[in-house]
C-alpha positions as CSV (number, residue, x, y, z in Angstrom):
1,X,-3.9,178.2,72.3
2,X,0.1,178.0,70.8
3,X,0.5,181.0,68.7
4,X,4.4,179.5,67.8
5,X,6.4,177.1,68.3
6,X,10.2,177.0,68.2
7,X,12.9,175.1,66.4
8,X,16.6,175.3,65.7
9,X,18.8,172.6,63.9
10,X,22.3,173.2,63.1
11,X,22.0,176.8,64.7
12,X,19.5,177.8,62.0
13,X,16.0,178.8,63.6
14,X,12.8,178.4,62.4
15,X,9.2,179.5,64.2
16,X,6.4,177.0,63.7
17,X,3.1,178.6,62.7
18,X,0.7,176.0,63.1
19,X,-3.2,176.8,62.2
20,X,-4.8,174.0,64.0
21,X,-3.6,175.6,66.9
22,X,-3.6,179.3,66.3
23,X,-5.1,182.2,63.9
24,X,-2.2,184.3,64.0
25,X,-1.9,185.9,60.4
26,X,0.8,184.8,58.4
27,X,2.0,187.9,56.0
28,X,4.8,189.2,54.9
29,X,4.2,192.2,57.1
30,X,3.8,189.7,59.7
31,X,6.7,187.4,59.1
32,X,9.4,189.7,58.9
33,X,7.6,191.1,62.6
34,X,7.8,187.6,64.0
35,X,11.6,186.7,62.5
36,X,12.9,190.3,63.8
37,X,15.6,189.5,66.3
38,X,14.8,192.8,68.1
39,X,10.9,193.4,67.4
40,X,9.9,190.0,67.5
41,X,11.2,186.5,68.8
42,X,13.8,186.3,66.2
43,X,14.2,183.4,63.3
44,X,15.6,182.8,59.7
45,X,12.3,182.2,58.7
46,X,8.5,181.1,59.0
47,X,6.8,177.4,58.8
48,X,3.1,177.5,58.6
49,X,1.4,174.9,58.0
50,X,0.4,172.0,58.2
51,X,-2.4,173.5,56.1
52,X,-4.7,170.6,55.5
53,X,-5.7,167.9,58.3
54,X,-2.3,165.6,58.0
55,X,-3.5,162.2,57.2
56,X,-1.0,159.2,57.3
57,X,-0.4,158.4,53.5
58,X,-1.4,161.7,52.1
59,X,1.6,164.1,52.0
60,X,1.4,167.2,54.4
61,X,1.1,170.5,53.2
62,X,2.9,173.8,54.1
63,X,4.5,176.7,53.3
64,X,8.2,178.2,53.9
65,X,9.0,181.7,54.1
66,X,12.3,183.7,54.5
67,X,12.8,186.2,57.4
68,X,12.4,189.1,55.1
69,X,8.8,187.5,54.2
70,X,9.6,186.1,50.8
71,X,9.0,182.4,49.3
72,X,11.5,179.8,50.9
73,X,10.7,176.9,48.5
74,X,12.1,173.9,50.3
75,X,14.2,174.2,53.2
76,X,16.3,171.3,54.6
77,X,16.5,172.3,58.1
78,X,13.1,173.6,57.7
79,X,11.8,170.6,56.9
80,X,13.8,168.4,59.3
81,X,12.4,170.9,62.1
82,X,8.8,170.4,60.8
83,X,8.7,166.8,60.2
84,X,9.9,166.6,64.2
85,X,7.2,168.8,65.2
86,X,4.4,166.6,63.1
87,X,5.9,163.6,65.6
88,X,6.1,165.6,68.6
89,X,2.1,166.7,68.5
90,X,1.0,162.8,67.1
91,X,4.2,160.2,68.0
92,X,2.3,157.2,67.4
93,X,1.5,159.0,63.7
94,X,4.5,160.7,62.3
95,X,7.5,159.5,64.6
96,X,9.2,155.4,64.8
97,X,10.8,155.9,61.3
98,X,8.2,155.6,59.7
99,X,8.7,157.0,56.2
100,X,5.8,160.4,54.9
101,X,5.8,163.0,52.6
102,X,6.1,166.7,53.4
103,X,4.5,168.9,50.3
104,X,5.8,172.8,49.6
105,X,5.4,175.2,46.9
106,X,9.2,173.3,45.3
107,X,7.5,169.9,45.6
108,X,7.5,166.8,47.5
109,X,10.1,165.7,50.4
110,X,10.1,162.7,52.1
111,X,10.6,162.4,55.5
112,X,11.6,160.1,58.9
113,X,12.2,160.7,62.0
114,X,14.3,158.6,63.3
115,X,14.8,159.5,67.1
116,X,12.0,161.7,68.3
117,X,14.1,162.1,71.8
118,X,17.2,162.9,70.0
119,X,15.5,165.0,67.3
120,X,17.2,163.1,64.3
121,X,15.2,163.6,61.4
122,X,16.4,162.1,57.9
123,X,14.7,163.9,54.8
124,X,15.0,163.5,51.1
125,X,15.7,166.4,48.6
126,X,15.2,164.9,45.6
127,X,17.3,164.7,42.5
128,X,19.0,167.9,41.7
129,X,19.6,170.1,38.7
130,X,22.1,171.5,37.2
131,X,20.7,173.0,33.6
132,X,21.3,177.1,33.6
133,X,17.7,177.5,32.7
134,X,16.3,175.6,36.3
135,X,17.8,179.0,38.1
136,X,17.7,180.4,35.7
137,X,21.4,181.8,35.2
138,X,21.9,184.4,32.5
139,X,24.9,185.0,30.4
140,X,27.8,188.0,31.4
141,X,26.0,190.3,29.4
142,X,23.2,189.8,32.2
143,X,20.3,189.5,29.5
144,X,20.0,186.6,27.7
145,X,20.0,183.3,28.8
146,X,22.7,181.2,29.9
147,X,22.9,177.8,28.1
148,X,24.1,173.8,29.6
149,X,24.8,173.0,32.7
150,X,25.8,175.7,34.8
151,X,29.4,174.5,36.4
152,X,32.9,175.9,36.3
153,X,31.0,179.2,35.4
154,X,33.1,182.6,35.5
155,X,31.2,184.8,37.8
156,X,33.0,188.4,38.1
157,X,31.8,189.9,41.8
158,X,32.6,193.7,42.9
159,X,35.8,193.0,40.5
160,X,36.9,190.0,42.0
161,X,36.5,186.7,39.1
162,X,35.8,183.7,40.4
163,X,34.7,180.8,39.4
164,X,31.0,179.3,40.7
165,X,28.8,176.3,40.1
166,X,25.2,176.7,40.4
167,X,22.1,173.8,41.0
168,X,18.9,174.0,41.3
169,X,17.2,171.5,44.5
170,X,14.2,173.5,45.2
171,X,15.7,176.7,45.2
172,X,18.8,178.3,43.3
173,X,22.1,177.9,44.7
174,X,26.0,179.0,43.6
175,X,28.8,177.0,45.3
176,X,32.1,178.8,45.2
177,X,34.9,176.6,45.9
178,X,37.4,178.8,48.3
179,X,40.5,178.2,50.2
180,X,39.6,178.8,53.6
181,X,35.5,179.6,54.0
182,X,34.8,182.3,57.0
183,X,31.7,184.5,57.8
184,X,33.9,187.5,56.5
185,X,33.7,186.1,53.3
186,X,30.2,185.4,53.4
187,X,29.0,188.7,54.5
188,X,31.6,190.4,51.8
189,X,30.9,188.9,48.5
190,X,27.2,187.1,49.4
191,X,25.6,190.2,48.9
192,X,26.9,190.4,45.6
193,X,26.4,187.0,44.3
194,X,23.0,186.5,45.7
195,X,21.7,189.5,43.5
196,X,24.4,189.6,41.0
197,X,22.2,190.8,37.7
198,X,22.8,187.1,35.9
199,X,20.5,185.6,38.9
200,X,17.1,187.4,37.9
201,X,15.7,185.6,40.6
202,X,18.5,186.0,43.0
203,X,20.6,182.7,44.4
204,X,21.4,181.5,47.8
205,X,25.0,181.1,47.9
206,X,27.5,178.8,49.5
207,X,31.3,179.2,50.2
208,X,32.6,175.8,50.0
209,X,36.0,174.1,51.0
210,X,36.7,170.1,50.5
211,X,38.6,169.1,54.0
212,X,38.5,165.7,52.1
213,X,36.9,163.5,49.8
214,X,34.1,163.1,53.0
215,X,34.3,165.9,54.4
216,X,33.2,169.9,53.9
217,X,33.0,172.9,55.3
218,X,30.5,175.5,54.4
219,X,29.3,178.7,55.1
220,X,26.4,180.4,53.7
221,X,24.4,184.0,52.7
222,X,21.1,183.1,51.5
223,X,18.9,185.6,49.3
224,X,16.4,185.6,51.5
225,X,17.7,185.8,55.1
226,X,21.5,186.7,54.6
227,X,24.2,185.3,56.5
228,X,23.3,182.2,58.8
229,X,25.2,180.0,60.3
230,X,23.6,176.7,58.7
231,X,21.4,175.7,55.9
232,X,20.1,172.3,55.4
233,X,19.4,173.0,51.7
234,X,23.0,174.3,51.1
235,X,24.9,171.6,52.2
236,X,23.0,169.4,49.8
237,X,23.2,171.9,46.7
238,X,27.3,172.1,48.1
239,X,27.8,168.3,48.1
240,X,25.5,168.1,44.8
241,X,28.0,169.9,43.0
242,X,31.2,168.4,44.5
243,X,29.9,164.6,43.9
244,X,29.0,166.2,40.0
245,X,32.6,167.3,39.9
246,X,34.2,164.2,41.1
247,X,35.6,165.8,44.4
248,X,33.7,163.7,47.2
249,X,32.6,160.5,47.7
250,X,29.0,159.4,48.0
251,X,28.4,160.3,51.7
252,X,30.0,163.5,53.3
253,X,29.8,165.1,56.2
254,X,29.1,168.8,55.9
255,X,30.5,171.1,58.8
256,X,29.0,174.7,59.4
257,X,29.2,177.5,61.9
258,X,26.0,176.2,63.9
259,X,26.7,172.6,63.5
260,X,27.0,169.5,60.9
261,X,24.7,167.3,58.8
262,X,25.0,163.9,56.9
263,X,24.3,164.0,52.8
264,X,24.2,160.8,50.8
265,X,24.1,161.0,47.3
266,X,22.5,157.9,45.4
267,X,23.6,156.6,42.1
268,X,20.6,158.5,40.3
269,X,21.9,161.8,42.2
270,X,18.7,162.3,44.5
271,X,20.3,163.3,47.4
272,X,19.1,162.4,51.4
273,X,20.2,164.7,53.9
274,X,19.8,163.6,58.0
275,X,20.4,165.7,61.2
276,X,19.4,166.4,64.1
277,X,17.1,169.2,65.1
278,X,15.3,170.0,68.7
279,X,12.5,172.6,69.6
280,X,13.8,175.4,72.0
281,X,10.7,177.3,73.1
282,X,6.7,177.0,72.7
283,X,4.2,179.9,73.6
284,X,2.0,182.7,73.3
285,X,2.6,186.5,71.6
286,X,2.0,189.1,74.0
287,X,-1.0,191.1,73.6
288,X,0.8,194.1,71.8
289,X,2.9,192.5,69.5
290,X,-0.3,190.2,68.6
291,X,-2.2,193.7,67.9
292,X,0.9,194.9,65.8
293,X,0.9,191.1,63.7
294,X,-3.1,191.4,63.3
295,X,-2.3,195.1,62.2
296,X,0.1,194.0,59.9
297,X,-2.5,191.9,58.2
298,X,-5.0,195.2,58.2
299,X,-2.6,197.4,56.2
300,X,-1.6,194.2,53.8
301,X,-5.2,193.8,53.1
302,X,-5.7,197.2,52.2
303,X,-2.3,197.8,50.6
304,X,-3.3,194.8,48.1
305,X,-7.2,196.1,47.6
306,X,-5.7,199.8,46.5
307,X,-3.5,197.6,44.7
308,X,-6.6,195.7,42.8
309,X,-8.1,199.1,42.5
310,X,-5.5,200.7,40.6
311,X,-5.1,198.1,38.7
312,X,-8.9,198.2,37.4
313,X,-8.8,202.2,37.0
314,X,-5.7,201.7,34.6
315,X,-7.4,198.8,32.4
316,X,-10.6,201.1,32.4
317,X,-8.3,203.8,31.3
């Protein structure tokens, strides 16, 4: 038995929960345990899956979850990481280039990997949007709804105005162009953007700089995990918006702390994002952090049955 598996691409680290080979429980309780850097092996979030038998031609199901335990949607490097660990278990199934479908709660990704020794994995993220209400992004007043296409927005943060485009690829995303992008940056105003009160559903961001027309640098605070040095998802939601605003060309290479990846955008603006990505460690939990996960699942259960309980006393009431 593998209770995890491993993964890091671009410096961004994900652990693989895979049920066909374990019955660790995945819950919220459980995943922020698991993702602690202290408490628990450390990661920017949870894959678990794949949750059906994979079958060639029928996409593969699973689900992505932040470090703090919440819903990831699609991520980029997450799903570069898991498409190379579908090849690594079954080569002769998933690996050769040969083209499948990965499916998560934001839809359906395709998905090749293209050298399974070198770990380079080329998956597609779909056409993006850019309508307001896809975020959804609400006006200043922070209550009613923000109308169009949501670029060259005024966004005032902490007192500081700037000025923010936002698309939506899966998840939310603001790109705010700046003049030199740092991790000091990121940790100073990301805070602030990602729950600013016009995001009701909160917004990774990404603080962007064009080193030319194919070339970017990025670094990024997501809502869910805070700072990290890379994001898949972001660079594609950062060259999204600079292709939409005439400032790159149709293939860019996006630079971040932990490393780079390739985006081409096509004419229809689907975008196609490839890296590389490698597992760093396989294993088992030790007995006592295995007790605390299963415990974790204990009190979850019985936080969400007083939960149901309540609820029924106050509709009898």
């Amino acid at each position: 038995m593998i209770d995890f598996y491993k993964y890091q691409a671009a410096g961004n680290d994900y652990v693989v929960i895979d049920p066909r080979q374990t019955d660790i429980p995945v819950t919220r309780e459980a995943i922020r345990r698991i993702c602690d850097r202290h408490l628990g092996i450390g990661a920017d979030g949870v894959l678990h899956g794949p949750l059906e038998p994979p079958r060639p031609g029928v996409p593969v199901v699973l689900d992505l979850y932040n470090s703090d335990g919440s819903d990831c949607g699609r991520s980029g490097n997450g799903l570069r990481m898991f498409a190379l660990h579908l090849a690594g278990q079954e080569p002769e199934t998933w690996a050769d280039g040969r083209e499948f479908t990965l499916r998560t709660g934001a839809g359906e990704s395709s998905a090749r990997v293209l050298d399974l020794a070198g770990g380079r994995v080329a998956v597609g993220m779909g056409r993006p949007s850019f309508d307001a209400s896809d975020l959804p992004l609400l006006q200043e007043d922070g209550t009613s709804p923000f109308e169009g296409r949501a670029l060259d927005v005024p966004l005032t943060v902490d007192g500081e105005k700037l000025t923010v485009s936002c698309v939506y690829n899966g998840n939310p995303h603001t790109v705010v162009p700046v003049d030199a992008p740092t991790a000091e940056l990121a940790h100073r105003l990301g805070p602030g953007i990602a729950g600013h009160t016009r995001f009701p559903h909160r917004t990774n961001v990404q603080f962007m700089r064009m080193v030319s027309r194919s070339v970017l640098e990025l670094e990024v605070y997501e809502r869910g995990a805070g700072y990290v040095t890379a994001s898949g998802a972001s660079a594609c939601a950062a060259v999204s918006v600079a292709r939409e605003l005439g400032l790159c060309e149709a293939r860019v290479e996006v630079r971040m702390p932990g490393g780079a990846v390739e985006i081409a955008v096509a004419e229809d603006g689907s975008v196609t994002m490839t890296g590389d990505a490698e597992q760093v460690a396989a294993g088992t939990f030790a007995p006592a952090l295995r007790a605390r996960l299963d415990g974790t699942a204990a009190r979850s259960s019985a936080t969400s049955d007083a939960s149901d309980v309540t609820a029924a006393t106050e509709v009898v009431r």
